[in-house]
N, C-alpha and C positions, 0 to 999 in steps of 0.2 A: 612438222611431220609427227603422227604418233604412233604408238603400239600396237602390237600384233599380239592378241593373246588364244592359247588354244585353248577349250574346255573339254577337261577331260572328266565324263562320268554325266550321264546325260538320262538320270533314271527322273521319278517326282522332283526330289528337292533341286538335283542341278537343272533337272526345266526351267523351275521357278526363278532361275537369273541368267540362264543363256540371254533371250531379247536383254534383259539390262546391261551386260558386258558388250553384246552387239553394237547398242546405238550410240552408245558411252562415246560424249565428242571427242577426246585423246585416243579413243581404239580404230583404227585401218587398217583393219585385218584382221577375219574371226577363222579360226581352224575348229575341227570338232573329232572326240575321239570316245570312242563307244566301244564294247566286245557287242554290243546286240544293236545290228544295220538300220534296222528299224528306227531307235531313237536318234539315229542320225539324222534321217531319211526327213522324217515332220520338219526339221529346221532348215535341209540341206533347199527345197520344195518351196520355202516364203516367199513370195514378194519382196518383202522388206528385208531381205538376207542378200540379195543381190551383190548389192553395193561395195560389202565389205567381202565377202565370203565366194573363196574358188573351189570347185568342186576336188579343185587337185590336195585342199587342204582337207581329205578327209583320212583319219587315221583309225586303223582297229587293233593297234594296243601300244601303250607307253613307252615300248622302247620306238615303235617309230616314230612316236611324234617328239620325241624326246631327241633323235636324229636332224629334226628339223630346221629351219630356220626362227621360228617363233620365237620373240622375246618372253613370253613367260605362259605356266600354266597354271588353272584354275581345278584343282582336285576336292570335287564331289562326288567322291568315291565311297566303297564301301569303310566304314569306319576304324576296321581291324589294317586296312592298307594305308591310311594317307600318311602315317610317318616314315616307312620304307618307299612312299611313291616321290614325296616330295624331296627327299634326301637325294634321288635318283635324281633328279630332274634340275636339281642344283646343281650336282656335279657333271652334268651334260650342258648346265650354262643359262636352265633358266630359270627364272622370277618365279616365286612359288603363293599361290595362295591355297590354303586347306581348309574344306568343311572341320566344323567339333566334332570329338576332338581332338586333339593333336593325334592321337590314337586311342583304342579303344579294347585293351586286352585283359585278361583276367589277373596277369603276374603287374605288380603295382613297380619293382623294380625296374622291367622291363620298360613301364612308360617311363621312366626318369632317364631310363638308358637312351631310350629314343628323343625326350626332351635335348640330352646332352648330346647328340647327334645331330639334332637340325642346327644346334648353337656352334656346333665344330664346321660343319655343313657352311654354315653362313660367314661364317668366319675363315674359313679356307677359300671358297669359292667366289668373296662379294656377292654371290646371289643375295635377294630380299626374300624373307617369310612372310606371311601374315595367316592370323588365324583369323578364323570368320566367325567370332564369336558378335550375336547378335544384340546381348544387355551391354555392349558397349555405345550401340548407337540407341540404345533404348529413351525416349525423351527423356526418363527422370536422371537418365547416366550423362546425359549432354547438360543439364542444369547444372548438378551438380558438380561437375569438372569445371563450368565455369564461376561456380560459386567459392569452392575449393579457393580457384587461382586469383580470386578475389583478397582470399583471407577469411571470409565470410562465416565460416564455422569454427573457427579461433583454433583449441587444442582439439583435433581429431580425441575421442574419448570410449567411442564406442559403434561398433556396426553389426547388421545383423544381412545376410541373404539366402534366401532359399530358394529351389526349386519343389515345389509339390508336385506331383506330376503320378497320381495311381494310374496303376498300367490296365485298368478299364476304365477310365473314364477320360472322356475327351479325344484327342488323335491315341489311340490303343495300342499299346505298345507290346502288345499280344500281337498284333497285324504287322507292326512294322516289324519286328523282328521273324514272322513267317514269309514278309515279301525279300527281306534281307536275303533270306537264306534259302530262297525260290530261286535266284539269281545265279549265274556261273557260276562268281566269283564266292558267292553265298553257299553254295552245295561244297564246294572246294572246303572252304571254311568251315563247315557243320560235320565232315567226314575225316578232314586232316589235324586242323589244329585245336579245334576245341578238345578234341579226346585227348592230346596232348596235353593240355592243361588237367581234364581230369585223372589221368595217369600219375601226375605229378600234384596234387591233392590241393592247387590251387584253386581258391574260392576269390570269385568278384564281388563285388558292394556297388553300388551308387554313386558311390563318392569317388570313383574311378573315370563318372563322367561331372566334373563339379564345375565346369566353367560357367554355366548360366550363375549359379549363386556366387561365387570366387570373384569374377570381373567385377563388378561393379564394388563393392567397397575398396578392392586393388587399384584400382584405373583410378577413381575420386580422392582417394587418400593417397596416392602414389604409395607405397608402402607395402614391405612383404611379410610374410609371415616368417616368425622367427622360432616356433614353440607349439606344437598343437596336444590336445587331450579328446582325445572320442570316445562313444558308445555306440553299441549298433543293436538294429532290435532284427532277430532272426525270424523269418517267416514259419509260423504255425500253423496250418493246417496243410502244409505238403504240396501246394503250389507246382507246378511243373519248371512254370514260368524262372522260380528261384531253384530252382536245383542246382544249378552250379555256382549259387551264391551264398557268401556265410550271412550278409544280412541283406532285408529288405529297404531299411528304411536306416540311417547313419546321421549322427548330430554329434559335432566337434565344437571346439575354443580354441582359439585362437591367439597366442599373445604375436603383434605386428612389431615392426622397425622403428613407430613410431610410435610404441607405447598403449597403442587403445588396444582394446580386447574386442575381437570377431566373434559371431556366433554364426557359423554355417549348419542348412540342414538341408541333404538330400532323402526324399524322401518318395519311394515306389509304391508303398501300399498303406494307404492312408484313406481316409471317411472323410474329407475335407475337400475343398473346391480349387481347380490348377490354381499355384500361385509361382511367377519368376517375377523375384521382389528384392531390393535391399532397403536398409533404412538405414542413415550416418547420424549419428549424434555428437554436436560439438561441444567448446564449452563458451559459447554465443549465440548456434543458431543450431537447428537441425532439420531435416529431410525424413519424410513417412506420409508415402501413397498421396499424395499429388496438394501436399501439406508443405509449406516451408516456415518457418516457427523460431524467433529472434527473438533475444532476451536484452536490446540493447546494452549489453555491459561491457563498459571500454575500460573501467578500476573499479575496486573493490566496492562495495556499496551503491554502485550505480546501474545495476539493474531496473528495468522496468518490467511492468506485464507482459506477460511474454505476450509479441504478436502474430498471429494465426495470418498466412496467407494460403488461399486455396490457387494453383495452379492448372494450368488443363496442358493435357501432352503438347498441344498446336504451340502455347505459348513457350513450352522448357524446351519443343525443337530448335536444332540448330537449323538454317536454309542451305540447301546446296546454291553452286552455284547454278546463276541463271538459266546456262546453255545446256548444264546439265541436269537441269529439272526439264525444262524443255524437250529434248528426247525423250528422258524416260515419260516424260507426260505421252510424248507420241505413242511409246511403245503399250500404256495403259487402256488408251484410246483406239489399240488398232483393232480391228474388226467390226467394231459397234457404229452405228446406224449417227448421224450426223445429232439428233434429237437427245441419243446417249451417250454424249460425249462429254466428259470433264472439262471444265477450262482450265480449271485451278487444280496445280499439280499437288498434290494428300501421298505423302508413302505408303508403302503396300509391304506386309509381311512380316513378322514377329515384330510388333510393336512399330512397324515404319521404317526396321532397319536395314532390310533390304540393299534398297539404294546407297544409303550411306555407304553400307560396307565395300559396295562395288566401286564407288565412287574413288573410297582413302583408297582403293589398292591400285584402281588405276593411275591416278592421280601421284602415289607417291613414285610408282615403277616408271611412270612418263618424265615426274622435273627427279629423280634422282635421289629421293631421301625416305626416311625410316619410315616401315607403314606405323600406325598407334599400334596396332597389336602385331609387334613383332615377335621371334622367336622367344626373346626375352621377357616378356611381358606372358605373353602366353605359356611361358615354363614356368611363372608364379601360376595363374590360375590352378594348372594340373599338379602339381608339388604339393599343394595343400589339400588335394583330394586323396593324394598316393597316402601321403604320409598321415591323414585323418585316419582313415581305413587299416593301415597299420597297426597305429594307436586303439582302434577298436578291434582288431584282434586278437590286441595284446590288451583286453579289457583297461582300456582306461592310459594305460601310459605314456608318460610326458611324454613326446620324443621331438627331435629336433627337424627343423624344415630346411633342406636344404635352397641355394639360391644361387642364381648365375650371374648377377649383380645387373647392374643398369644396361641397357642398350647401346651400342655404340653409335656417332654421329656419321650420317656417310661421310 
């Protein structure tokens, strides 16, 4: 028998993985829950919704569906809500998974406040978290976790990740943030609590959203940060877009639990090309842009040439399972003309990890055990972003990264 999961938040991004949570072979039973009828309405309509999906499970806001029966929900919601929605929806009894990330507010306290919330959250209630951070299932983050748990890079020594990401170039983050706050929930938020923060002379940063650059040297080196020092560089020519931010663009250091030194950089206004990137350096092998690079040395003096291997994402993916590539192939291939149809199932969506993510969360909520990005895991990513930010408003100072320690075993 499997799960029943509701989605709640059915705007662009949670489109983009309703069908994959639908056909998902452990899911028998899909609810859907929207403030706008509409984006119900396209999925409630499918063919291929049938099967799982009763018109009785349609909900128009959180606290009903949260009343429900459904074993767990999936919140891709607005950014400023998923840490009070998912908090809620625990202590009502169900399985939580949340868009990045974890929240999204201008007070850097307040996200740690809420980190330690979903962690009290999880731990009062047995509910499961998971965060839906996508450079987790990115191919070069599936390589190298399994290179990692080899040995393969001997002493972790050093890592770098960034996010590049200028807010004209590429998905415009001018537009997203005008359709944001076109929304209810968005007009709510632009008239209530943003002025609240500027009343109170809080300023945001970048590094407030650091989970693309943060995961993946965290996840591959298991390891948190223990220590950070930043700068931030303030936007200059009066921008709209940064008024309520003290910088555009934020680069920190890192010292980790295991010794190597991090270099994280979020960065908004930049002359450079999108980049969501890490690079891990060992003291035997190391990882850089689709590079794997070994220096044979097992004692002292017994180095060779280092050797260069080029990788391609196909080869560093991990394979889902069988049954579960299978639907989602179905779900790829629906609508298109027999001539346009895939055989071979290729992932779709921030590097391929789409599926993946949908996959660990059904899959751990169904046999019982921790998702990989649990609450715990996911409170390092955003801790090193709070506490980078800090450090660059207090130009440059050390300061300590707090930590919630390992995850627990169900």
């Amino acid at each position: 028998m499997g799960i029943s999961i509701g989605l709640v938040g059915l705007g662009a991004f949670g489109s983009a993985f309703a069908d994959l949570f639908r056909s998902h072979p452990l899911v028998d039973r899909i609810a859907l829950c929207d403030r706008e009828p509409e984006r119900i309405e396209k999925f409630a309509k499918k063919e291929s919704w049938k099967k799982k999906f009763n018109p009785k499970d349609i909900y128009a806001s959180l606290d009903d569906i949260c009343r429900s029966d459904i074993d767990a929900l999936v919140m891709i919601t607005q950014p400023w809500l998923h840490a009070p929605q998912c908090v809620q929806a625990m202590e009502a009894g169900k399985h939580v998974y949340s868009a990045v990330p974890i929240i999204s507010v201008p007070d850097g306290g307040e996200i740690l406040d809420w980190c330690d919330k979903i962690i009290s959250a999880c731990k009062k209630t047995g509910m499961s978290y998971m965060l839906g951070e996508t450079t987790f299932f990115h191919p070069e983050a599936m390589f190298c976790r399994k290179k990692a748990a080899e040995g393969a890079f001997g002493d972790f020594v050093y890592a770098e990740g960034e996010y590049f990401h200028d807010l004209d170039l590429g998905c415009s983050l001018r537009k997203v943030q005008e359709r944001r706050e076109a929304s209810a929930s968005g007009r709510e938020w632009a008239e209530k609590a943003k002025l609240e923060y500027r009343k109170r002379g809080i300023k945001n940063g970048p590094m407030h959203y650091p989970t693309h650059s943060t995961s993946g040297p965290v996840c591959v080196m298991k390891a948190h940060a223990v220590k950070v020092t930043a700068y931030g560089y303030a936007n200059r020519n009066d921008d709209p877009f940064f008024a309520d931010d003290a910088f555009s663009n934020e680069t920190a250091i890192f010292k980790m639990s295991n010794g190597a030194t991090v270099r994280i950089c979020e960065f908004r206004e930049v002359g450079t090309a999108g980049s969501e990137a890490f690079r891990i350096m060992g003291t035997k092998a190391s990882y850089a842009e689709n590079k794997w690079m070994e220096n044979g040395r097992t004692a002292p003096l017994s180095a060779t040439p280092l050797n260069k291997i080029e990788i391609s994402d196909e080869e560093m993916r991990d394979r889902l399972p069988p049954e579960v590539e299978k639907a989602f192939l179905s779900v790829y291939n629906e609508g298109k003309a027999p001539d346009e149809q895939n055989a071979d199932f290729v992932p779709h969506g921030h590097k391929g990890s789409h599926p993946y993510l949908v996959n660990e969360f059904v899959d751990a909520i169904a046999n019982k055990r921790q998702p990989a990005i649990n609450a715990w895991e996911a409170a390092r990513y955003m801790a090193m972003g709070v506490m980078a930010h800090k450090s660059a408003l207090k130009d440059g100072e050390t300061l300590n990264v707090p930590d919630w320690g390992d995850a627990p075993e169900k």
